[in-house]
C-alpha positions in Angstrom: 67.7 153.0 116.7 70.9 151.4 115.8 72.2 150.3 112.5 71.8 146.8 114.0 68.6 147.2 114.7 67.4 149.2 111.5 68.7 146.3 109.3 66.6 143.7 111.2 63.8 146.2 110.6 64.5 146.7 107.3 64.4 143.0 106.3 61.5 141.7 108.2 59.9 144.4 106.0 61.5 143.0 102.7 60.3 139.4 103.4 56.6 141.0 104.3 56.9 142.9 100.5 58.2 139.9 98.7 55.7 137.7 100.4 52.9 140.0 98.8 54.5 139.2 95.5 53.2 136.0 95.7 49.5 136.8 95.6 49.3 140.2 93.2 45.6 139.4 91.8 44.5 139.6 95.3 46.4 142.7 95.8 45.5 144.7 92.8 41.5 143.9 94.0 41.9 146.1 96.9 41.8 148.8 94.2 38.9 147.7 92.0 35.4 148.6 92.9 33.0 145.3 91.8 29.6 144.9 92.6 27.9 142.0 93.3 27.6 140.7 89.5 31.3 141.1 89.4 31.9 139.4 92.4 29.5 136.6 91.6 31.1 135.8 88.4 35.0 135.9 89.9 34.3 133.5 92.7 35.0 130.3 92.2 33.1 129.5 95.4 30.3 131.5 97.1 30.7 129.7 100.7 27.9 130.6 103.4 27.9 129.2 106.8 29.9 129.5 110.4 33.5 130.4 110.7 34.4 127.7 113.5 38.7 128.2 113.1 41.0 131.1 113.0 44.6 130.7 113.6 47.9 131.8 111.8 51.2 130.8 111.5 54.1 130.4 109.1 54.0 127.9 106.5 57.0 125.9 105.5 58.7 128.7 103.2 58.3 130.6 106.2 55.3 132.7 104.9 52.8 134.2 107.3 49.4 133.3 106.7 45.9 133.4 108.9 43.8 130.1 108.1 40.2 130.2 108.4 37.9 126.9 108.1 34.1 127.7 107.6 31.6 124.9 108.3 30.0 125.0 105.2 25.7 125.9 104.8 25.9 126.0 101.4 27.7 126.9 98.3 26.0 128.7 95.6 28.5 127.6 93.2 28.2 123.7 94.4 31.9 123.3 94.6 31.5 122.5 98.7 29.3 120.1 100.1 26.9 121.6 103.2 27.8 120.2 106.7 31.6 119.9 104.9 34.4 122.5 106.4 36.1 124.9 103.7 39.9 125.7 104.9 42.0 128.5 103.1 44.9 130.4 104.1 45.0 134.2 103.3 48.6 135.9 103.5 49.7 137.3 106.9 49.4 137.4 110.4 46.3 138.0 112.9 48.4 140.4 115.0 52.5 141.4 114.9 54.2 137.6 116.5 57.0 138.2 119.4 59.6 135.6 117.9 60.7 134.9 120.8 64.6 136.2 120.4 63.7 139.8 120.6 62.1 140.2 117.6 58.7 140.9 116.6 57.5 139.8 113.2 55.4 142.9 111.8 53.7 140.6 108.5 50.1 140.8 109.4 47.4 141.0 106.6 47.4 144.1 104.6 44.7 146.3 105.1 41.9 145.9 102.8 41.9 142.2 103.4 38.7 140.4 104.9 39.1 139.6 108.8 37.6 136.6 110.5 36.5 136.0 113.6 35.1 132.1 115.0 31.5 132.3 115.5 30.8 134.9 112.3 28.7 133.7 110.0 29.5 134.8 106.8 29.0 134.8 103.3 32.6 134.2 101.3 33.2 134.6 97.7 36.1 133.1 97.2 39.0 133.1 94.7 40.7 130.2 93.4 44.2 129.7 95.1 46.3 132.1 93.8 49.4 130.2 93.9 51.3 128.8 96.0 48.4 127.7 98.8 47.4 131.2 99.7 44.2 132.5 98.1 41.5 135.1 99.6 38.1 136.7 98.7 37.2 138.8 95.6 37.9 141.4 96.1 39.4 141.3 99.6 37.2 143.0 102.0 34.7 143.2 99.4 33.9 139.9 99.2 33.4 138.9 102.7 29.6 139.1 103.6 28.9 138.8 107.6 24.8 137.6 108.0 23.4 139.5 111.6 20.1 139.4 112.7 18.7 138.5 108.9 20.5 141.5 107.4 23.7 140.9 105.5 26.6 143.7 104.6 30.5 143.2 103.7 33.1 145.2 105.2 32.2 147.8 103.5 28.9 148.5 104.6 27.6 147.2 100.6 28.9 150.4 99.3 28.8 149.9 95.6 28.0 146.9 96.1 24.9 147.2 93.1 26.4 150.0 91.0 26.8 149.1 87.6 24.5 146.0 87.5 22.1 145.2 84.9 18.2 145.7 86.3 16.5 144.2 83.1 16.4 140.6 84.5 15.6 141.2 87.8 11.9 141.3 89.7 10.6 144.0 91.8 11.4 142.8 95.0 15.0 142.5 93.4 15.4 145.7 92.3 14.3 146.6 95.6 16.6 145.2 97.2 19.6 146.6 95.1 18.4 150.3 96.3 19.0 149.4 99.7 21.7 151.0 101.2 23.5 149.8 103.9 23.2 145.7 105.0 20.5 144.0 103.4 17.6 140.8 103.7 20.3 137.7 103.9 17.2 135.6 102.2 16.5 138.0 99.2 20.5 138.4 98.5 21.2 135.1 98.7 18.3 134.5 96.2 20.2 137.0 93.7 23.1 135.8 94.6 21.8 132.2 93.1 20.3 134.3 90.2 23.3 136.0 89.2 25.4 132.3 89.2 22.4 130.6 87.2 22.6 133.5 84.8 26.5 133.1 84.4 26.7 129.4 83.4 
């Protein structure tokens, strides 16, 4: 590699760290555990439906982002009307970009964050925009719930996803559920899911 090109390298990675600068609450969640309480309360959104758009881009301070816009079912938190669409944009790329002079922008998202795909249907608990137009879910991959064939699990296969919580308040079938390892019913965590924000307010 030449000097030239080591430079080049070396800032297309400086504008990828100081892009991630911009978000540090989402970043720092990639290291905390939360469980479904946790995430519950964070979210100020709890977005289920279809993911219909996924596309990415640079914005006009020429920071990468993916944008995802999810026709909206419901949202436990009412903050998103159903049949609406819900658009965010999470920091970095889908895949490394050729730009088209012989470089290749590397400034995809982290790992840890949630991926999208069109056609998904998912359950999203979302943060609030964390500045600057960019936002994501609580805790990243944590926080993104895909719903197949009546089951529903995050990236994470739901690991952890009940440690911790409080059982006094819940029903058998609830408490059921939360000893379920691996995805889960869609209907019965949804039905906690609105629990858990009812119990918050």
């Amino acid at each position: 590699m030449t000097r030239s090109q080591w430079f080049k390298r070396l800032s297309a990675l400086c504008l990828v760290s100081a892009s991630l600068l911009l978000t540090p609450a989402a970043v720092a969640q990639k290291h905390l555990k939360q469980n479904l309480s946790q995430l519950t309360n964070q979210a100020s959104s709890i977005v289920s439906g279809q993911v219909v758009s996924v596309t990415d881009g640079f914005d006009e301070r020429k920071r990468p982002y993916t944008q995802i816009t999810i026709r909206v079912g419901m949202d436990a938190k009412n903050k998103h009307k159903a049949g609406s669409e819900y658009t965010f944009r999470q920091f970095g790329l889908l895949k490394p970009r050729s730009m088209g002079n012989g470089k290749v922008y590397l400034g995809v998202s982290p790992e840890g964050f949630a991926r999208w795909s069109v056609g998904e249907q998912v359950v999203a608990f979302m943060n609030p925009d964390l500045g600057a137009g960019l936002t994501s879910t609580v805790g990243l991959e944590q926080g993104k719930f895909i719903v197949q064939n009546g089951k529903v699990s995050n990236q994470l296969g739901n690991i952890g996803l009940f440690d911790g919580m409080n059982t006094q308040s819940l029903s058998p079938e609830e408490q059921s559920l939360i000893t379920t390892a691996g995805a889960v019913d869609a209907a019965a965590f949804m039905s906690l899911v609105g629990k858990l924000v009812q119990e918050a307010k």
